[in-house]
C-alpha positions as semicolon CSV with decimal commas, in nm:
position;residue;x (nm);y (nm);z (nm)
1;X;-0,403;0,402;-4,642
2;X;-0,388;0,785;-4,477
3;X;-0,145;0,833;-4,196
4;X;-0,246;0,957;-3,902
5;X;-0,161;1,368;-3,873
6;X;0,062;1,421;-3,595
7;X;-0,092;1,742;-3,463
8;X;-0,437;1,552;-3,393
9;X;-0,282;1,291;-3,242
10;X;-0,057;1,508;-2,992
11;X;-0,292;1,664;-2,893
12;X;-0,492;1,384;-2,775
13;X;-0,178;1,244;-2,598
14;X;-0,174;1,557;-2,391
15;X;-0,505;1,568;-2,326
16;X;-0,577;1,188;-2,207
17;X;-0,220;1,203;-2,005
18;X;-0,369;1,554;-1,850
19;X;-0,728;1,360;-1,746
20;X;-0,486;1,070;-1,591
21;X;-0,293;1,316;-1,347
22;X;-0,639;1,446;-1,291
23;X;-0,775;1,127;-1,209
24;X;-0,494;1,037;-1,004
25;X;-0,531;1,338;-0,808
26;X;-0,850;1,305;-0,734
27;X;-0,810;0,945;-0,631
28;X;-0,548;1,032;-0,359
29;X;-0,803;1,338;-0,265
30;X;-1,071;1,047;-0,196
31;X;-0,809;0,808;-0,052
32;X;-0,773;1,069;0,224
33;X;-1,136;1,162;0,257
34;X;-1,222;0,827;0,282
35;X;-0,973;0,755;0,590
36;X;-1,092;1,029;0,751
37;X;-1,439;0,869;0,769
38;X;-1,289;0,555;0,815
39;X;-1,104;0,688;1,137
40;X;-1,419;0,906;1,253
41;X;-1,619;0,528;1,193
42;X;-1,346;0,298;1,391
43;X;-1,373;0,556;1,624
44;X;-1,701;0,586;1,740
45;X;-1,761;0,239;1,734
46;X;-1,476;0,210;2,007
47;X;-1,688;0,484;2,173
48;X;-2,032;0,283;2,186
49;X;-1,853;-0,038;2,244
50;X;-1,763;0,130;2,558
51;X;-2,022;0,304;2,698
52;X;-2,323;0,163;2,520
53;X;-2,189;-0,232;2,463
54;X;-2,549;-0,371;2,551
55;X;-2,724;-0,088;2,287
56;X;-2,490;-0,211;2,011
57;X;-2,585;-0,548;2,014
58;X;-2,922;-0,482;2,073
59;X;-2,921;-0,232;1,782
60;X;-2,732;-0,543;1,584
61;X;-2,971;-0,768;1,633
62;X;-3,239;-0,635;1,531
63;X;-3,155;-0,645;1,167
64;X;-3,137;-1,018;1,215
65;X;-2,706;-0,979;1,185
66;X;-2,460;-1,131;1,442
67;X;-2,181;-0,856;1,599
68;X;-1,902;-1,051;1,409
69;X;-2,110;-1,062;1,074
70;X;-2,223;-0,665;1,105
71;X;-1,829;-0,580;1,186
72;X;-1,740;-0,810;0,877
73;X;-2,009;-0,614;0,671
74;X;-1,878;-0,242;0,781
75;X;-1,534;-0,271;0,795
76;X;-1,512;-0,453;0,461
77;X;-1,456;-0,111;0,241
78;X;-1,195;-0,078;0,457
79;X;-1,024;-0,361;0,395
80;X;-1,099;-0,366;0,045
81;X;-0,867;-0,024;0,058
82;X;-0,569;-0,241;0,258
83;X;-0,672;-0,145;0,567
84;X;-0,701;-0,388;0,878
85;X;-0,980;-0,336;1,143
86;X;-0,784;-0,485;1,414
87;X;-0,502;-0,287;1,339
88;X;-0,700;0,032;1,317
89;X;-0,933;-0,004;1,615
90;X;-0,563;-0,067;1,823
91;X;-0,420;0,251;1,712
92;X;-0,731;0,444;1,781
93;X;-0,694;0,269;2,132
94;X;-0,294;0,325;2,143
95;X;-0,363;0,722;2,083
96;X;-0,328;0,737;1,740
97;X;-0,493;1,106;1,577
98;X;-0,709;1,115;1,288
99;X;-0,443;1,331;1,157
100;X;-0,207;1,064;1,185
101;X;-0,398;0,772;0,995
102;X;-0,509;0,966;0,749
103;X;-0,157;1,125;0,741
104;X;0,023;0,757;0,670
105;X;-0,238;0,673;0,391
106;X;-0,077;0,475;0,099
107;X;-0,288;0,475;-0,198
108;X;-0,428;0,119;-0,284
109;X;-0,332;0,069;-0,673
110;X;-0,088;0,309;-0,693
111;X;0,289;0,224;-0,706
112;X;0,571;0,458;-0,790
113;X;0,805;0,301;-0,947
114;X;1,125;0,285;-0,803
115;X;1,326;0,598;-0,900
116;X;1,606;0,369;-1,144
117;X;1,771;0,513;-1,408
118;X;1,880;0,213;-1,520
119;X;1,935;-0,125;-1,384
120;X;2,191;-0,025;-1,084
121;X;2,527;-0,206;-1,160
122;X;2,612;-0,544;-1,055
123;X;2,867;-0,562;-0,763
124;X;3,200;-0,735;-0,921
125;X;3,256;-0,986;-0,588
126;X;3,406;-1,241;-0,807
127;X;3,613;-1,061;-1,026
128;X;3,911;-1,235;-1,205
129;X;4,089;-0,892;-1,187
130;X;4,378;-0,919;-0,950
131;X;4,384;-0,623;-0,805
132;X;4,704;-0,644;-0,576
133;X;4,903;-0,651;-0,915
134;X;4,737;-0,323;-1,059
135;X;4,876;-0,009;-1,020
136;X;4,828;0,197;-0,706
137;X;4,534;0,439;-0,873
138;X;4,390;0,171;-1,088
139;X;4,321;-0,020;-0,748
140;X;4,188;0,262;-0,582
141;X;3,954;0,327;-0,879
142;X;3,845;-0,027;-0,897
143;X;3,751;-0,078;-0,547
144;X;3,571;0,271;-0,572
145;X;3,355;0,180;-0,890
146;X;3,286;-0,203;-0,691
147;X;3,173;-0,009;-0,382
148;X;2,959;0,237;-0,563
149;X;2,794;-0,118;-0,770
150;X;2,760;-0,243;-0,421
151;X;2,552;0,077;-0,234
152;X;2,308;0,092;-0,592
153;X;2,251;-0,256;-0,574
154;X;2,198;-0,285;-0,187
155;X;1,961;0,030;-0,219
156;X;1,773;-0,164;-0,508
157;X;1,744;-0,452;-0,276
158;X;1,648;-0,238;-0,005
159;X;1,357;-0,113;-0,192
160;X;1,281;-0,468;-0,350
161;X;1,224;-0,571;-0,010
162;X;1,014;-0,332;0,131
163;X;0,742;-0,326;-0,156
164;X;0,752;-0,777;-0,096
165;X;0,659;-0,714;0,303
166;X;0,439;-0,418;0,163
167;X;0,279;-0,681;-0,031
168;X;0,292;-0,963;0,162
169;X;0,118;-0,747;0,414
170;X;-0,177;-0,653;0,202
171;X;-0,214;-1,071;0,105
172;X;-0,212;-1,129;0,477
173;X;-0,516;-0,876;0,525
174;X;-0,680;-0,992;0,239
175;X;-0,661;-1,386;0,262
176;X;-0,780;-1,287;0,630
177;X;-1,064;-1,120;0,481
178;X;-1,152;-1,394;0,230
179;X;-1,161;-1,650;0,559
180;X;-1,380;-1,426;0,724
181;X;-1,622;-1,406;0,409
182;X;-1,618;-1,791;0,339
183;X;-1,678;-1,827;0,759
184;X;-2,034;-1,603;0,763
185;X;-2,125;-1,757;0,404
186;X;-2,089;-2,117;0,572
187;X;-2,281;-1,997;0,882
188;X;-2,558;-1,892;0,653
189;X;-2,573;-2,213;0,471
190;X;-2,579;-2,420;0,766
């Protein structure tokens, strides 16, 4: 059995890892062109559910859809992409700029991971070491080195926590979501 020639093979590596930043690029270009309509969409619906309320539902109705059904229906790329209508249409309402929104995007899929060099070092809280009977600059160096362990692991937890209520968040939306959709499939059964 022939090996594999390295050149050929490095050369692909390059290549697919150089069509995957590519990619990635382009997805966070989208992500932010896609907000931007998403705003420009939240927003003028705010607009004509203002002024033109009566219009709306008239314009609604006549494709045989409900309000609640038709909101369901357009807002659900949205929250496919993490977003939540209620939360959105409130910004718009609280002031919030297209700038803004499309400013605090987070791209849906896409997770950095969490800059560790290594696993940060376990705080020694229960150490047998008695440190009162150590040497002046042994102590010092000891509580240094345990309060150091402490700040890498209380950043690490830091971070653990905010991507769990990052994704708790995005559960909430989408179990929210999934009621909704069960909700208008059981009106249309009935």
């Amino acid at each position: 059995m022939d090996t594999p020639r390295f050149d050929p093979l490095w050369r692909s590596l390059l290549t697919s890892h150089a069509g995957m930043v590519r990619h990635a690029n382009g997805m966070r270009t989208a992500a932010r062109l896609f907000r931007q309509s998403a705003y420009r969409f939240a927003s003028a619906l705010l607009t004509i559910q203002k002024h033109h309320h009566n219009k709306l539902l008239d314009q609604v109705q006549s494709t045989g859809a409900t309000l609640d059904d038709w909101l369901d229906e357009h807002f659900e790329p949205i929250e496919q992409m993490g977003g939540d209508r209620r939360r959105l249409l409130a910004d718009i309402e609280a002031g919030m700029t297209e700038a803004q929104y499309v400013e605090q995007f987070d791209v849906w899929g896409i997770k950095k991971r969490a800059t560790t060099r290594s696993q940060p070092a376990k705080a020694d809280t229960e150490s047998k070491v008695e440190v009162d009977t150590l040497p002046l600059e042994d102590q010092v160096t000891f509580l240094k080195k345990t309060l150091e362990a402490s700040q890498s692991e209380l950043r690490q937890l830091r971070r653990d926590n905010a991507t769990l209520l990052r994704d708790n968040e995005q559960l909430r939306a989408d179990f929210a979501r999934l009621e909704r959709l069960v909700s208008r499939r059981q009106r249309k059964t009935a």
